[in-house]
ZALO-269327 format. One record per atom (N, C-alpha, C): residue in one letter; x, y, z. Coordinates in steps of 0.001 Angstrom, whole numbers, plus 500000, padded with zeros to 6 digits. Example, Ala and Ser with C-alpha at 12.3 -4.5 7.8 and 13.67 -1.06 7.14 Angstrom:
BEGIN
a513190494310507800 a512300495500507800 a513200496700507800 s512850497750507080 s513670498940507140 s512900500030507870 
This chain:
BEGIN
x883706723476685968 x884069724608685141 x883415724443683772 x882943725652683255 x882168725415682047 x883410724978680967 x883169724307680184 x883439723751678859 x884860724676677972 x883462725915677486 x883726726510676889 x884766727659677220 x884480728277678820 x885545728725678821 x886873728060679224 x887014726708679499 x888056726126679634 x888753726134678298 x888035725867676574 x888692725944675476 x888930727188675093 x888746728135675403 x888769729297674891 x889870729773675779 x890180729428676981 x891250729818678042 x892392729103677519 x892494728004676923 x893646727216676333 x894177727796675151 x893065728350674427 x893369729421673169 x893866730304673323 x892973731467674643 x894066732307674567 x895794731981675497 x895957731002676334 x897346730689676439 x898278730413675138 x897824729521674374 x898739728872673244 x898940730551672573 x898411731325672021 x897960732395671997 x899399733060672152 x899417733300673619 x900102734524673981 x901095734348674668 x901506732734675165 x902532732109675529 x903369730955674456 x904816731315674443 x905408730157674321 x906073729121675236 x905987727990674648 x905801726858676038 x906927726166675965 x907896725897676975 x907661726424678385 x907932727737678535 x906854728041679423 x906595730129679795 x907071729960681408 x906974731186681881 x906652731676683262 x905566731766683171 x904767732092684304 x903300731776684705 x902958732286686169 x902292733373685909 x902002733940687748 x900815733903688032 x900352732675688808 x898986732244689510 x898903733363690294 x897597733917690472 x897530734940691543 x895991734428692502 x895716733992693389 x894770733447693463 x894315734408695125 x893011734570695438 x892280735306697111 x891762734395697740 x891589734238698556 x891259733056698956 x890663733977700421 x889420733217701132 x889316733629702823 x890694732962703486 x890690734312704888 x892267733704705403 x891801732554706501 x892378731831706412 x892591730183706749 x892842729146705529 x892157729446704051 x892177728498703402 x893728728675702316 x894446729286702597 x895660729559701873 x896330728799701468 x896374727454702538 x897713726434702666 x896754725340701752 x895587725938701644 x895270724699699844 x895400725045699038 x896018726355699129 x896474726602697590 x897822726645697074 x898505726599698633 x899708726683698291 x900108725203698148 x899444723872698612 x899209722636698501 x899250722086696620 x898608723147696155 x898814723085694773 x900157723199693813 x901184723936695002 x902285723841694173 x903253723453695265 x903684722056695896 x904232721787696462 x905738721825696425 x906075722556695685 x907899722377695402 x907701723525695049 x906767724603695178 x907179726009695064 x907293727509695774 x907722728474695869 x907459729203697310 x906057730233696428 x905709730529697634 x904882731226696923 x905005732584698360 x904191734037697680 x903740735149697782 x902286734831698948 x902481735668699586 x901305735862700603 x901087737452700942 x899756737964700733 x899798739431701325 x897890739056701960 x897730739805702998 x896720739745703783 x895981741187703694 x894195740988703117 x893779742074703077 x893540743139704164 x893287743990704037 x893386745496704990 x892697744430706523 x891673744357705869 x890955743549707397 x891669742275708055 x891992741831707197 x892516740032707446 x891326739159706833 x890814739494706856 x889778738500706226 x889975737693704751 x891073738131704017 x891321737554702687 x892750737129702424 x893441736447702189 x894955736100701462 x895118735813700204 x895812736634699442 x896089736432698271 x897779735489698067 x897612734692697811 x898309733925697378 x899192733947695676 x900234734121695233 x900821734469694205 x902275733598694539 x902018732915692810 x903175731382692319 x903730732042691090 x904593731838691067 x905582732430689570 x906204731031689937 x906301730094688525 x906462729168687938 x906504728573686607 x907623727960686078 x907830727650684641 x906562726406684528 x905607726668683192 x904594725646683042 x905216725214681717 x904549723960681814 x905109723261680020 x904169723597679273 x902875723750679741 x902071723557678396 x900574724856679004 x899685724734678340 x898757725755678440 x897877724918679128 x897831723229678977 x897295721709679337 x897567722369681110 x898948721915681340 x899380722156682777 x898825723471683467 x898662724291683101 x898157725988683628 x896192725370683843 x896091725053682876 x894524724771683204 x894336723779684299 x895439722725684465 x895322721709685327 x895187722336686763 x896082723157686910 x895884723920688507 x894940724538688463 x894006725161687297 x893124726179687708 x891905725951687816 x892092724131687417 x890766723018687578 x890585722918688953 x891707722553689506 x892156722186690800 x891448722946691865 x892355723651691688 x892170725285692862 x890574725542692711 x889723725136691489 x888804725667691589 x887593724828692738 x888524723703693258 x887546723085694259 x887791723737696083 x888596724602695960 x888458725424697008 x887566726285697354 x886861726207698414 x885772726835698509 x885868728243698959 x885168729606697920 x885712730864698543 x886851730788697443 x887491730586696865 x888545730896695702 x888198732407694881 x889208732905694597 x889185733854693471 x890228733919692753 x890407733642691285 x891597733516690558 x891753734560689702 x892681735282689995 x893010736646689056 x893967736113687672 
């Protein structure tokens, strides 16, 4: 992940959240690769809806984060899924 928008993504969290916030990951993923994203939040339920075709799952986490640190940490993460899209 580039640099810069990783600091500038921390800016605008501190920004526009106070910490600890709620936090709604919304992430697409091709359908099969879902259960690595939901792997990302293991103690949490998460949202599943399947596009018109099937070919895509969107995955959606509503979760209390501590810090703007922790929100970037998953979105480091998730970003080694291959085929990811993070809304």
């Amino acid at each position: 992940m580039d640099p810069n928008w990783i600091d500038s993504f921390r800016e605008k969290l501190d920004q526009h959240y106070t910490w600890p916030a709620l936090y709604v990951f919304k992430f697409i993923v091709p359908a099969g690769r879902e259960e690595e994203v939901k792997q990302l939040f293991p103690l949490h339920a998460s949202m599943e809806k399947s596009s018109k075709q099937g070919n895509y799952k969107s995955v959606t986490v509503e979760m209390i984060m501590s810090s703007g640190e922790a929100v970037l940490d998953i979105y480091i993460r998730a970003s080694r899924i291959e085929g990811i899209v993070a809304l």
